[in-house]
Every structure is written in structure tokens, then in C-alpha cells.
matplotlib code that plots the C-alpha trace (Angstrom):
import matplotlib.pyplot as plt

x = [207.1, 206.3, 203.0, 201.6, 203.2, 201.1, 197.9, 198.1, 198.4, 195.5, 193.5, 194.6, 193.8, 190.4, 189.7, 191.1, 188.1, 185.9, 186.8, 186.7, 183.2, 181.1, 179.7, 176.1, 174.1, 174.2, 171.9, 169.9, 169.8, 171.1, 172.1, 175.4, 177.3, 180.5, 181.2, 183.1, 186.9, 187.0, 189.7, 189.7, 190.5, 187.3, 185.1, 186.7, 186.1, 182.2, 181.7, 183.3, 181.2, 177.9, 178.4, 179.2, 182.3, 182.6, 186.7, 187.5, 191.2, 191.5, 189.4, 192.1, 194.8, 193.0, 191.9, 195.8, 196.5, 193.8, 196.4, 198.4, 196.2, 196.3, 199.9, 201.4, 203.5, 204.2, 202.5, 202.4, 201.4, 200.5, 197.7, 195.2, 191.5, 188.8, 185.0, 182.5, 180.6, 177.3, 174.5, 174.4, 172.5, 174.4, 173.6, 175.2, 178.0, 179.3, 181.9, 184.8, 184.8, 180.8, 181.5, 183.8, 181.5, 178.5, 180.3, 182.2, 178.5, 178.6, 176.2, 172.3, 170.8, 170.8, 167.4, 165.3, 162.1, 159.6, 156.0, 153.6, 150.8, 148.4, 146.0, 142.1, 142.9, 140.2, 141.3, 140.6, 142.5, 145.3, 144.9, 145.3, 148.1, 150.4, 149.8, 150.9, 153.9, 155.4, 155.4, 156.3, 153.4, 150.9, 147.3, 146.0, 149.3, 148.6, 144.4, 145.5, 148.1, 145.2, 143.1, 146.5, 146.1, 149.0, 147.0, 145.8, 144.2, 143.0, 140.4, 139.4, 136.5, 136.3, 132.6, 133.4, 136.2, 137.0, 137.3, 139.0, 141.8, 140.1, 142.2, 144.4, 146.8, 149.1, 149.5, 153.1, 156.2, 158.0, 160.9, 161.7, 165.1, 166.2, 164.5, 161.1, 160.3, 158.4, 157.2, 153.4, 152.8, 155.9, 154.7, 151.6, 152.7, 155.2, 151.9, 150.0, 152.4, 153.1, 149.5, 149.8, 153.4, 151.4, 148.2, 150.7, 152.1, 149.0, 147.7, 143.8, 143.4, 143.8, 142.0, 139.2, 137.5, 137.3, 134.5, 132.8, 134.0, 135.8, 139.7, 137.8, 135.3, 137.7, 139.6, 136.6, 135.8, 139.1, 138.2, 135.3, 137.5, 139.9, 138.0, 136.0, 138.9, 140.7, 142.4, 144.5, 143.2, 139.3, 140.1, 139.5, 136.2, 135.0, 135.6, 133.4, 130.4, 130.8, 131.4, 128.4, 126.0, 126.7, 125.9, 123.0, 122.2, 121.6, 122.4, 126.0, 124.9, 128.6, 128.9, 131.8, 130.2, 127.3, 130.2, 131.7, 128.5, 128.5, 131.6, 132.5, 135.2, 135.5, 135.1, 132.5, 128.6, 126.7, 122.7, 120.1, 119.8, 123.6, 122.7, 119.6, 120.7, 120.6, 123.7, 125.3, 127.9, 125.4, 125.4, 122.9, 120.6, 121.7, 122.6, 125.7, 129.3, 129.8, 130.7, 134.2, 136.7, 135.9, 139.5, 142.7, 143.5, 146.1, 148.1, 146.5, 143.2, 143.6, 145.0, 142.0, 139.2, 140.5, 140.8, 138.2, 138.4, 135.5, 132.3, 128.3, 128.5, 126.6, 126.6, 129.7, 129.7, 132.5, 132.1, 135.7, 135.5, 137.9, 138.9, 140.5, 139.8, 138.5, 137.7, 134.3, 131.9, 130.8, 127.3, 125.4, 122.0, 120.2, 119.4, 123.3, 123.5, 121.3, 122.7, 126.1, 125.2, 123.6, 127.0, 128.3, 125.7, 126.4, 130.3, 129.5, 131.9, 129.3, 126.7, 124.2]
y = [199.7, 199.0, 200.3, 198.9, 195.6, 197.0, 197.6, 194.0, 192.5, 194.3, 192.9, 189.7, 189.6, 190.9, 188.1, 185.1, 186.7, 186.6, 182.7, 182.2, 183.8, 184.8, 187.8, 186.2, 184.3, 180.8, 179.3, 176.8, 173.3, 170.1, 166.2, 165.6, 162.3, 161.9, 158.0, 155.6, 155.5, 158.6, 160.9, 164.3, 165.1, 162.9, 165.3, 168.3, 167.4, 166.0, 169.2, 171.4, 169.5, 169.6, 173.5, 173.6, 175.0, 177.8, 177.3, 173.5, 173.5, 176.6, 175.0, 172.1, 174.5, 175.8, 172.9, 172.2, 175.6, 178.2, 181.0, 180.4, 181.4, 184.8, 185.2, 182.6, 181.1, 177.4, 175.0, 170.9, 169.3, 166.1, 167.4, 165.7, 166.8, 164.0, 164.4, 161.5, 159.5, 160.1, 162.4, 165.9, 168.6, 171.5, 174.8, 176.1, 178.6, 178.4, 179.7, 177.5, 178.0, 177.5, 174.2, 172.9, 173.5, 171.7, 168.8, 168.6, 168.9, 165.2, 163.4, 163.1, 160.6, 157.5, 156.8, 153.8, 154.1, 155.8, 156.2, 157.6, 158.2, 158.9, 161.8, 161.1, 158.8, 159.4, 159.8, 156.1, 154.6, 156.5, 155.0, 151.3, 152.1, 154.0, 150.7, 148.6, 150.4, 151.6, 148.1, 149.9, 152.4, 151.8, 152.1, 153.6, 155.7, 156.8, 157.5, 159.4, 161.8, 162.3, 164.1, 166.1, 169.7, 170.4, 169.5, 173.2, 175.2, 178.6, 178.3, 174.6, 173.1, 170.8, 171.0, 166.8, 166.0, 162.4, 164.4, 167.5, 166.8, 165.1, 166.5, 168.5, 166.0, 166.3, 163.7, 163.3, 160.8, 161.4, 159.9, 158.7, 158.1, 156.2, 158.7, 158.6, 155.7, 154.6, 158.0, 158.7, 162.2, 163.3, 162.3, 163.3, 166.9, 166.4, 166.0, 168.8, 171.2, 170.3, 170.8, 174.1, 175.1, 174.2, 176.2, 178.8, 179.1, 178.7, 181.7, 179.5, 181.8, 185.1, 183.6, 181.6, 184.9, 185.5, 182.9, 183.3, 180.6, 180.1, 178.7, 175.4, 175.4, 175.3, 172.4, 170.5, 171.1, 170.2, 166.8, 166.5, 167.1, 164.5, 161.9, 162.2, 163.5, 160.7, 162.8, 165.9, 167.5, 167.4, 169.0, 172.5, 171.9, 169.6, 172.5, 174.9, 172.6, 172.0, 176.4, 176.7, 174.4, 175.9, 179.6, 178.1, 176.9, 173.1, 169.6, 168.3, 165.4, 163.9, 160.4, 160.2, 162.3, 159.7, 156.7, 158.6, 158.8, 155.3, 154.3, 152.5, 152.7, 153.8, 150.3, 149.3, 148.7, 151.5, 150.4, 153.1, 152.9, 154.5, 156.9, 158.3, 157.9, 160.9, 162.1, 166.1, 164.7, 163.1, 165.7, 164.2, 164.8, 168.1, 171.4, 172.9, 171.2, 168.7, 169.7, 168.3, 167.3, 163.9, 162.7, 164.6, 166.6, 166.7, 170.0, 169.8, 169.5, 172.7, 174.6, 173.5, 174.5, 178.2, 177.8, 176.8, 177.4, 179.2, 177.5, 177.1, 173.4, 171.6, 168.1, 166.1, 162.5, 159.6, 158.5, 157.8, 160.7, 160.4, 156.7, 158.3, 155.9, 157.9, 161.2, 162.7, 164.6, 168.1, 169.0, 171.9, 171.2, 167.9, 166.7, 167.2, 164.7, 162.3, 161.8, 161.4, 159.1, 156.8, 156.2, 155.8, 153.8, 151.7, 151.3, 150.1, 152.6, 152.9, 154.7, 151.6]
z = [140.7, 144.3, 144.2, 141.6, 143.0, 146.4, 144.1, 142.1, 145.5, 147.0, 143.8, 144.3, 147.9, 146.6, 144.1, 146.8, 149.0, 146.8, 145.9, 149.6, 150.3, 147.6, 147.6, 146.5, 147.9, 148.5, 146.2, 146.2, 148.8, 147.3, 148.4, 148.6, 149.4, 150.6, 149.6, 152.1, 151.2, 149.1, 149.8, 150.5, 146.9, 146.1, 148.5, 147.0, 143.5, 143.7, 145.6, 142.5, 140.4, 142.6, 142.5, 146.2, 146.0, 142.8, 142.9, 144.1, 143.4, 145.8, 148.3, 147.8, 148.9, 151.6, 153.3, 153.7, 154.8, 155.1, 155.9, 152.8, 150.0, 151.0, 152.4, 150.0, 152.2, 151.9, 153.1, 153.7, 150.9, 152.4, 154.8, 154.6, 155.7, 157.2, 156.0, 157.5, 154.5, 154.9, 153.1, 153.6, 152.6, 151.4, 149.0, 146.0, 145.6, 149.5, 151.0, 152.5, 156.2, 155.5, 153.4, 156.3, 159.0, 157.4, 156.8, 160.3, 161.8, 160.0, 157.8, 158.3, 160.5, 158.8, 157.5, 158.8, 157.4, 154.8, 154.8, 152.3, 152.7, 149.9, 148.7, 149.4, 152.6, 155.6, 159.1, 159.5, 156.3, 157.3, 160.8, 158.7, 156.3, 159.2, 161.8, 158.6, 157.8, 160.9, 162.7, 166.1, 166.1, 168.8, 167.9, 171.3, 170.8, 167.1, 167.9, 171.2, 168.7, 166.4, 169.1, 170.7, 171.9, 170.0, 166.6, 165.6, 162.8, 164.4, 160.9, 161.6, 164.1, 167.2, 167.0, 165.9, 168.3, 166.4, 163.0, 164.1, 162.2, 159.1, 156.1, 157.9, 158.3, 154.5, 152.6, 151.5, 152.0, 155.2, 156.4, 159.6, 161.4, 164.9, 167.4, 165.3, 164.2, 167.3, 167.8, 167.1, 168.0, 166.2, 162.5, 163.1, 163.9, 161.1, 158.7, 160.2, 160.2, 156.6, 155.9, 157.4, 155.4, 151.8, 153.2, 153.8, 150.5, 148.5, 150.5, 151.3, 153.8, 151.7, 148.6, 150.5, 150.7, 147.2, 147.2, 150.1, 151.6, 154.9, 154.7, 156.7, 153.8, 151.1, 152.7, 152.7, 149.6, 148.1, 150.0, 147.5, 144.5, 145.8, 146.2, 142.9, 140.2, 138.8, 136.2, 137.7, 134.6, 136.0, 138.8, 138.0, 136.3, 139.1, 141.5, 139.2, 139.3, 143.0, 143.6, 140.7, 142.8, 145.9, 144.6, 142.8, 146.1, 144.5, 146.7, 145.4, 145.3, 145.5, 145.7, 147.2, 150.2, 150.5, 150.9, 153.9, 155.2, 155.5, 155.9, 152.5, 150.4, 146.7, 144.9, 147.7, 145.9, 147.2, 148.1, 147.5, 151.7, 151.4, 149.0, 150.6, 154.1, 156.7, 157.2, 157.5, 155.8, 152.7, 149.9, 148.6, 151.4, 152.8, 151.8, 151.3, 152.0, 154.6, 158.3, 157.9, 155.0, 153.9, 153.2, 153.0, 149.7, 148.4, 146.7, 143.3, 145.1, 147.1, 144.6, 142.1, 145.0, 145.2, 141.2, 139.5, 136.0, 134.2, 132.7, 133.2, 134.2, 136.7, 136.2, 135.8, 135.3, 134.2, 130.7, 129.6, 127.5, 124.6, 124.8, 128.2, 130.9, 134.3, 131.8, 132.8, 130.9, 132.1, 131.6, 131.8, 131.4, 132.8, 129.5, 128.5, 132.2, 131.8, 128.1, 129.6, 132.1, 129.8, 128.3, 132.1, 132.2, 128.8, 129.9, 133.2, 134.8, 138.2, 137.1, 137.1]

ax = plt.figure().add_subplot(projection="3d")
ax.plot(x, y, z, "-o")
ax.set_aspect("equal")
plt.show()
């Protein structure tokens, strides 16, 4: 009788331990918010229910009295346990002396701001939108970040020192709190480095080769997708006309390419000066890719450069295709283009 009292106890020692700490682990990060006035049976419950905690009335008893889950002794029942409302970010299926000390590390800072800042920006609209949001961002401050010794790619070029970090910068929502709201260099590292983390897990670097194509090449081409897909589903076949063109050895003759060129913005009337003016980075004049990204790409955009899908086509031009307003038509023969482009043409959609 005494030892199997012994062995029950062993294997209910056993199973508290394993309520305590799990033996997997933690899963996945999650918000949690602890709300002003709850009570510690509040917090215990929302975190049950987020998956925080796998056995939340046990947690209950052990916040009162960790030592008396195991030796069942008694214990207050009237402790109570303080948590500070805030947000938090936690993970699933945690153990309890791992729960406690995230929360008594206290909430996140609160936030103060957010900034997004969209795909296909150039270095100088971002310049704009980032002075307009973040009202105490300096510009000399900001343009003095942008040409930092700390802004690196060991793949990209300085050869233009006022467009070194053209798209590298990623394009994203960030938030800012107290100490980084007035702080230019930080954000700007933030988006760089985050450019570097998504580079990173696409593998550019790895894949570029595949192509021929230098990890700096295929940024800038995923700048030329971004700025001329309006549908994510184009993507993919506007990177095999731009990766057929350049093996065919052709001029892209991007449009978007020719605006940079000049300075103007999508929406601006483009002269046939612009269009024909001599620029490295007018792919209608030159060979080959521009020197430098001509906005910053976004995920889809990279992902679709190192992924083009298959097909002959070298032409691509808007029509609307399918009653589908920004759809292009993908041509592979100039008869097939200049067909399409009468319809762009015809629908006054800025092919005139």
C-alpha cells in the first residue's frame, strides 16, 4: 500500500511538472493585453484562453503559492498577484515561472506613432512622406541618415553616393515609441535592416545566381516590376519579359525607368524629350538594367524577379484585359503589341 501511494505520488509530481513547464516548446508569439482594473483572476483566465498558459486554474493556485501544488500544503487563498495593464507579447504553451517573468518585465512601450511607408516610393518620395508624418523629423537630419556608414549591403554599390540606398530601405509599417520618434537614423536602420531580414529569407542572394544576375541586379529589377505591376497577379509575367529581354539582349524600354530619369511621377504627362532623353537609368535608351533600383520593392516584387513564371513574351502593355481595370496584355510578337496597344490606345489608359 505505501508504495504504490509512493509511485501515485511520484506520477503526480510528474504530471504537476509537466503543467508547470511543458515539455514542448513554446509555440508561437502572440498580443496579449492585460486590461486596466482586471484582477488577477482576469489575467489568469484571458491567458488560459489566449493559450498562454495550457492549465490556467493551476496557474491560479500557483500564483498564490508556488510551493503548494507540489507539496499540497495549504495555502492563502486571498493572495493576490499584481500584473501592469499594458500589451505584451507573449508565446503559446509557456511555462509559469516563464509567464510571470514576462509580465513582471511590464507591458511594451506605449506606442506614439506609426508610419507606412509604401511599396514603389523613390528615395526622394520617401524623403516627403517621412517629413509629413513624423512632424519631429529633421530634413538635414533624415538626408544625413540616408548616406550613414552604418547603411550597408556587402552586394550593393556606392558607385552613386546620393542613391546608395535606393530600394534598399523596406517598405513596411513601423512603429515608433517615446525614444524614437525624433530619431532619424534609428528608422532608417530599422528599414534597412528589414530589407536585409526579407532578402534573407527569400534567399536573393542564393537564387540571384540562377539568372545570371547579381543579388544588386535583382533588386533593381524588382524596382522595375514595382513600379509598372498594378495587379500582384502581373508580376510574375512582367518579370519574364523583363529576364526574356535582357537574355535576348533587347532595350526594356520601361517607362517607368524613363520617368525616374526625369524625375516625374507616375500620373505626370511624359513629353517625347522624357522618353528619349539620355540617361543610364532610361531603358529606353540604354542597355541592360539601370545602375540603381528605381524605387523600393516591395516583397511580392522580389519574390516575382527571382520567379518569373514561364512564357515567350516580350511585350507587355495595359489594356484592361478582361473588364479588369490595370490588367495588361502580354505579347509575344510585335504585331501581338502593337495590336494591344491600340486598345491601350482606344481606352486612353496612357498609351497615347
Amino acid at each position: 500500500m505505501a508504495l504504490a501511494l509512493v509511485v501515485g505520488y511520484r506520477l503526480f509530481l510528474g504530471w504537476v511538472d509537466d503543467q508547470m513547464t511543458p515539455d514542448a516548446p513554446a509555440g508561437d508569439e502572440l498580443e496579449f493585453t492585460i486590461v486596466e482594473g482586471w484582477s488577477t483572476n482576469d489575467v489568469v483566465a484571458s491567458l488560459g484562453d489566449a493559450g498562454v498558459v495550457d492549465n490556467p486554474a493551476m496557474f491560479r493556485q500557483w500564483l498564490r503559492c508556488p510551493s503548494a501544488i507540489r507539496w499540497l500544503i495549504d495555502c492563502p487563498a486571498d493572495v493576490e498577484y499584481s500584473f501592469q495593464a499594458g500589451e505584451y507579447v507573449l508565446q503559446e504553451h509557456l511555462g509559469f515561472e516563464a509567464v510571470v517573468a514576462l509580465l513582471d518585465e511590464g507591458p511594451l512601450p506605449e506606442e506614439v506613432i506609426r508610419v507606412t511607408v509604401p511599396e514603389g516610393l523613390t528615395l526622394e518620395q520617401m524623403v516627403d512622406r517621412l517629413l509629413s508624418e513624423m512632424p519631429l523629423f529633421d530634413e538635414n537630419e533624415l538626408r544625413a541618415a540616408l548616406v550613414s556608414d552604418r547603411l550597408r549591403w556587402e552586394y550593393g554599390t556606392f558607385e552613386h553616393r546620393d542613391r546608395a540606398v535606393e530600394g534598399l530601405l523596406f517598405p513596411d509599417t513601423y512603429q515608433l515609441d517615446e525614444a524614437t520618434v525624433g530619431d532619424e537614423l534609428a528608422l532608417i536602420l530599422r528599414m534597412h535592416q528589414q530589407f536585409l531580414r526579407v532578402v534573407e529569407q527569400l534567399d536573393l542572394v542564393g537564387r540571384a545566381a540562377e539568372f545570371g544576375l547579381s543579388p544588386y541586379e535583382v533588386v533593381v529589377l524588382a524596382s522595375l516590376i514595382e513600379e509598372e505591376a498594378l495587379l500582384d497577379g502581373a508580376r510574375p509575367k512582367i518579370s519574364r519579359v523583363i529576364h526574356n529581354r535582357l537574355a535576348s539582349g533587347w532595350r526594356l524600354g520601361i517607362d517607368a525607368s524613363s520617368r525616374y530619369a526625369v524625375g516625374k511621377t507616375a500620373g505626370e504627362p511624359m513629353t517625347t524629350e522624357d522618353l528619349s532623353v539620355v540617361s543610364l537609368w532610361n531603358t529606353r535608351v540604354v542597355l541592360g538594367l539601370p545602375p540603381t533600383p528605381i524605387a523600393a520593392p516591395g516583397r511580392a516584387s522580389l519574390e516575382a524577379a527571382l520567379a518569373p513564371v514561364p512564357g515567350s513574351w516580350m511585350y507587355y502593355v495595359r489594356t484592361d484585359e478582361g473588364g479588369i481595370p490595370g490588367a495588361h496584355t502580354f505579347a509575344t510578337t510585335a504585331t501581338e503589341f502593337q495590336a494591344a496597344r491600340r486598345i491601350c490606345v482606344d481606352k486612353d489608359l496612357g498609351c497615347g
